[in-house]
N, C-alpha and C positions, 0 to 999 in steps of 0.2 A: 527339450526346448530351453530348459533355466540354462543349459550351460553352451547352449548357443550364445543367447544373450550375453550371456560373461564374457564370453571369446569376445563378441562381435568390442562392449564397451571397451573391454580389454586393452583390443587393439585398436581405438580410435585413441582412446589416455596414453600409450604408450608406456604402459604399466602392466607388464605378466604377471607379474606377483605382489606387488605391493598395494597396500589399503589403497582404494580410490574413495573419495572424499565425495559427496554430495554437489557442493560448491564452493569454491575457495578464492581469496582476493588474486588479481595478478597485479603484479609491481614491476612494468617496462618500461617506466620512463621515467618523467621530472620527480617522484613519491623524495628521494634521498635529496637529490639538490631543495626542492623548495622547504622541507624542514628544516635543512642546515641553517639555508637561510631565515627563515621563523627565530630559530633559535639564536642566529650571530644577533638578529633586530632586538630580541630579550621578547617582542609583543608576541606570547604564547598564549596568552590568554585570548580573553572573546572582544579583544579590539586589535586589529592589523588588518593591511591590505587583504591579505588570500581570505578573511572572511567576506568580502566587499568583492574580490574577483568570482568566488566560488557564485555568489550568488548571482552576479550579473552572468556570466556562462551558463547556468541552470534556466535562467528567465531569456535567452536567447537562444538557448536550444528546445525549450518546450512552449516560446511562444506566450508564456504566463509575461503580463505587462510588471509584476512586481512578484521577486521570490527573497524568503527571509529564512534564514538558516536558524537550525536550533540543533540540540545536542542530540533528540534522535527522534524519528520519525511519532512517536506516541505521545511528546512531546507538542508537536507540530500539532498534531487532530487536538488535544488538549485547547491547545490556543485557539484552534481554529474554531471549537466547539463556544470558549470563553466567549469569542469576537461574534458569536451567531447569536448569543444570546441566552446560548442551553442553558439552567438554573435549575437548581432545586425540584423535585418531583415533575420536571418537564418530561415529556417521551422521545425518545430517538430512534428510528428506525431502522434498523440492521439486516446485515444476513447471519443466517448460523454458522456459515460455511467460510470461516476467515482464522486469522491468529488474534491469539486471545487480546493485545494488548488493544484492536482498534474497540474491543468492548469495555476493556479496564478503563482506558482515557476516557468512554462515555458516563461511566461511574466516578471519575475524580469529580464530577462538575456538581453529582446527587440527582443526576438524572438516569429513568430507567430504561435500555432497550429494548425495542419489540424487534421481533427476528421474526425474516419474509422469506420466500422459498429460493433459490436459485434457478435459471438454467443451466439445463444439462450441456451445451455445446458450448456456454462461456464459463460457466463455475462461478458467475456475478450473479448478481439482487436480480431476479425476474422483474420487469417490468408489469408483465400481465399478473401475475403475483400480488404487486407492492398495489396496479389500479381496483386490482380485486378485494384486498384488505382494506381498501381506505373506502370504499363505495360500501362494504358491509360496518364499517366498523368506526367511520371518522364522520363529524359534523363540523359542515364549513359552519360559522357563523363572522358576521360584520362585527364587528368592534370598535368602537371610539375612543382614543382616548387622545384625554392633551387637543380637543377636537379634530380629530384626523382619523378618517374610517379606516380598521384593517382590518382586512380577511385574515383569521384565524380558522387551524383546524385544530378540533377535539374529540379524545377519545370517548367513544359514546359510552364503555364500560366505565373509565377511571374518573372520568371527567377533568385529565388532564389534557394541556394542551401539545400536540405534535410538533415538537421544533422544529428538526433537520432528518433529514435522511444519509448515511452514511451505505454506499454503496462500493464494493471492492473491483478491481482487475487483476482479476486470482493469477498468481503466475503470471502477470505480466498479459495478459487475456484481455482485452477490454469486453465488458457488459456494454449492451442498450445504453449505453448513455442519453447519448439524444430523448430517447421516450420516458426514462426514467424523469430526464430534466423537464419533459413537459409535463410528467403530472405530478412534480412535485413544485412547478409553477401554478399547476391551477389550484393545486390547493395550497399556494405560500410555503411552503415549508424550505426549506432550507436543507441546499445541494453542497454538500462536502464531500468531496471524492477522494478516496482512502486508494491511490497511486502508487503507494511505499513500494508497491513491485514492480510496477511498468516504468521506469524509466527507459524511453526509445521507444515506447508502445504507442500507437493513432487508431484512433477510429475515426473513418471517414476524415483520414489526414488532417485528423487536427490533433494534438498531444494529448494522451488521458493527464487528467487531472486539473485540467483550462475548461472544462464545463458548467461546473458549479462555482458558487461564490467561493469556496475555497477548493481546494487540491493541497497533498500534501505527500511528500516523496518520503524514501526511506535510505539511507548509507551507509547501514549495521554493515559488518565485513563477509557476510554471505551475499551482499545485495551485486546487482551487476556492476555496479563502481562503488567503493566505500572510502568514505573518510575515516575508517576505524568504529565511526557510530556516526549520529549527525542524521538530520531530517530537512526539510526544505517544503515551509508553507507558501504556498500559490495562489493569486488573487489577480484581477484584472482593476481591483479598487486601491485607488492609492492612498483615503484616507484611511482603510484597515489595514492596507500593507503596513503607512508609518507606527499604528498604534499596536500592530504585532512587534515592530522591531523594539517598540519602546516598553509593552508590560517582557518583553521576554528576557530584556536587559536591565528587571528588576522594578520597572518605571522609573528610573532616577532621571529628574529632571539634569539636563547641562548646565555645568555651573563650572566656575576655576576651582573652587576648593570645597564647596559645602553640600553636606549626601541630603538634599532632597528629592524627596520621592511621592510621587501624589495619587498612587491607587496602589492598590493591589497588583504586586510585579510579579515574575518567576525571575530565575536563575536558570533560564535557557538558551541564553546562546551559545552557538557552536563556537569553541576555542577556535583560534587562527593555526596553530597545529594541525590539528584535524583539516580545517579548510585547507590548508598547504595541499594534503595530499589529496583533497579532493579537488584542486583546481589540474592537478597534475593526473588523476582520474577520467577528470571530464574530456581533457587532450587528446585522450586513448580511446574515448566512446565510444563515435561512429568505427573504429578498426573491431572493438570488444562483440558489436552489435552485428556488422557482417559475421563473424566469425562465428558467435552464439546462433545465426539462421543458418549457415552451413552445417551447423552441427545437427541442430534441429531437421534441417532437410534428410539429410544420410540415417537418422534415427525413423525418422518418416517411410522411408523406401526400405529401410532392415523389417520395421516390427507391420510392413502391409501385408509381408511372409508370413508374417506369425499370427497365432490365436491374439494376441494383444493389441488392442488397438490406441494407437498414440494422439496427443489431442493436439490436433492442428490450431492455428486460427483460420477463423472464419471468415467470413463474405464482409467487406467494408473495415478489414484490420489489419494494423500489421504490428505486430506480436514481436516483443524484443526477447521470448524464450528464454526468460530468463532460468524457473527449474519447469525442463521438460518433466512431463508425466503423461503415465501410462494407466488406460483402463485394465482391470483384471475383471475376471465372469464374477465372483462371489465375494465375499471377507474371507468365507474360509482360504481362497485362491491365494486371496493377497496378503492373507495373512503367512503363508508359506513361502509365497514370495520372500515378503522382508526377511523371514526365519533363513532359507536359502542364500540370498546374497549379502546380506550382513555375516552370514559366517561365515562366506568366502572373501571377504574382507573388500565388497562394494558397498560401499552407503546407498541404502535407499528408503524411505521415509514412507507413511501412509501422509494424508494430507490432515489437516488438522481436526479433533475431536470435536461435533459439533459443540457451538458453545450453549447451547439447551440442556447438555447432557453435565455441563461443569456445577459443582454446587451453588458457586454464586449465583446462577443465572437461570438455574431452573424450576423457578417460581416465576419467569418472566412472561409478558403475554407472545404469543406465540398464533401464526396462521399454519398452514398445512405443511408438511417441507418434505413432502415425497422426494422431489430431486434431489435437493442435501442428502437427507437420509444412503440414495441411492450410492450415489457420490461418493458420502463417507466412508462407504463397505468393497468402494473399489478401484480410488486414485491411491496411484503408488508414484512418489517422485525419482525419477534417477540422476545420474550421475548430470551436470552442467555448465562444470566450469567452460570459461573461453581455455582453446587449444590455441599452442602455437605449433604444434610439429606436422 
């Protein structure tokens, strides 16, 4: 069956023999004219048009009222986490089942996350999971201050307080959003949607990443369109939007000649290079996005022949496929898998190590995570680029 599969990838890449790659950028269109032009203008750096085009193209195809570019997606959660209010010994609510960085950017802030279980059908934060740990484990209480009541949650173990929730669209999969965002409404907390992989992805036709107060994209050069690196924070608020674009550009107040700066900034905006190629990116989208569900489709109807079962999207989505993947029966299965086609010179990946199992993180509080767990021992990703042949 392993060398079915190799045939079948084989021949959809148009590659007998040579390595096939995992995921890889394509370059059809404006990528060479609008560098040039970055370059003839001299603004290479993080002020020029294409960073101002790239954004407005990003906020009109995903529907977010304000999007603000930064140098790469872990970046973006950083900010977004800044702008939410995460601090110091705060908690933040996760899943284990993601890449490490949306947990590293919740540790730049000194805040600690708790990891919720997944579903199995979307490979996102279980809703019934995340209602379940907060009803054993969180206490609402009212709070005044500045006299003005808030509803706050706290951990009934730490007795700190639960800022935000950070929930993923694993693969470009949209999770529960909708339910997630209601019960991190009833208990205040704060909805950051970790999008870095669904760019072209809807639930219930609306764009992931437009649900929570924030969303934030990702355009590292494996993503479905890349600026080389480069991320893009999502808000429907315009007073956060301004004060994202302002700490990420250092906080330098405008002025003709004198560097004042009045908080605490980063050094995060996306260079106008980068932007170049991602305005020239975005042009190509909807052609990248049919052609990625093509792909997706014809792997759908290959592996319904086979023992392996490939993870569609589900009821109320539509999934930009960005790395298809494939269930296997066991670890030991999948783990022969990758042995097998990696030495026959196919890239294919297991999906990432929970992050409960990483040293940093495995003193963190933690609910039940059968699914992950399950998950862990048996997503393999295969090959995804967009084809043109």
């Amino acid at each position: 069956m392993y060398k079915e599969v190799i045939s079948f990838i084989r021949g959809k890449f148009n590659e007998p023999e040579k390595f096939i790659p995992l995921h890889i950028p394509t370059f059809n269109g404006n990528e060479k004219k609008y560098v040039n032009e970055c370059i003839d203008s001299t603004f290479v750096s993080s002020v020029g048009k294409f960073v101002n085009q790239f954004e407005r193209k990003v906020a009109e195809f995903t529907g977010a009222k304000y999007a603000i570019a930064s140098v790469n997606g872990t970046a973006a959660l950083h900010i977004a986490l800044i702008l939410s209010d995460v601090n110091q010994d705060d908690e933040v609510i996760t899943q284990p089942l993601t890449f490490v960085a949306t947990t590293n950017a919740i540790s730049y802030t000194g805040a600690k996350p708790i990891f919720i279980d997944v579903d199995k059908d979307t490979m996102g934060l279980s809703p019934k999971s995340l209602r379940d740990w907060l009803e054993g484990n969180v206490e609402k209480r009212t709070v005044e201050e500045s006299n003005t009541k808030h509803l706050k949650s706290f951990n009934k173990t730490t007795g700190k307080q639960v800022k935000a929730c950070i929930p993923m669209h694993t693969f470009g999969h949209p999770c529960r959003i909708d339910e997630i965002k209601e019960i991190c409404d009833d208990y205040n907390i704060t909805l950051i949607e970790d999008a870095a992989e669904s760019l072209g992805s809807y639930y219930k036709e609306k764009h992931t990443g437009t649900f929570g107060k924030f969303g934030f994209l990702s355009f590292n050069g494996n993503k479905t369109i890349t600026s080389g690196g480069g991320g893009m924070i999502l808000t429907d608020d315009e007073e956060l939007a301004k004060k994202a674009k302002h700490i990420t550009t250092t906080a330098k107040v405008p002025h003709d000649w004198n560097y004042i700066h009045d908080m605490i900034g980063y050094n995060y905006r996306l260079t106008n290079i980068a932007a170049a190629i991602g305005v020239a990116q975005m042009e190509q989208l909807p052609d990248f996005l049919i052609r990625k569900r093509k792909l997706a489709k014809e792997y759908s109807t290959f592996f319904s022949k086979t023992d392996f079962k490939f993870v569609e999207e589900n009821k109320n989505t539509k999934v930009n496929y960005w790395l298809n993947a494939i269930i296997l029966k066991n670890r030991k299965q999948r783990d022969e898998f990758l042995k097998y086609f990696n030495d026959n010179k196919i890239m294919t990946r297991p999906i990432w190590e929970l992050m409960t199992r990483l040293e940093m993180f495995k003193d963190c509080q933690v609910g039940a995570l059968p699914n992950a767990e399950w998950l862990s021992d048996r997503v393999v990703n295969i090959p995804s680029s967009v084809i043109y042949n």
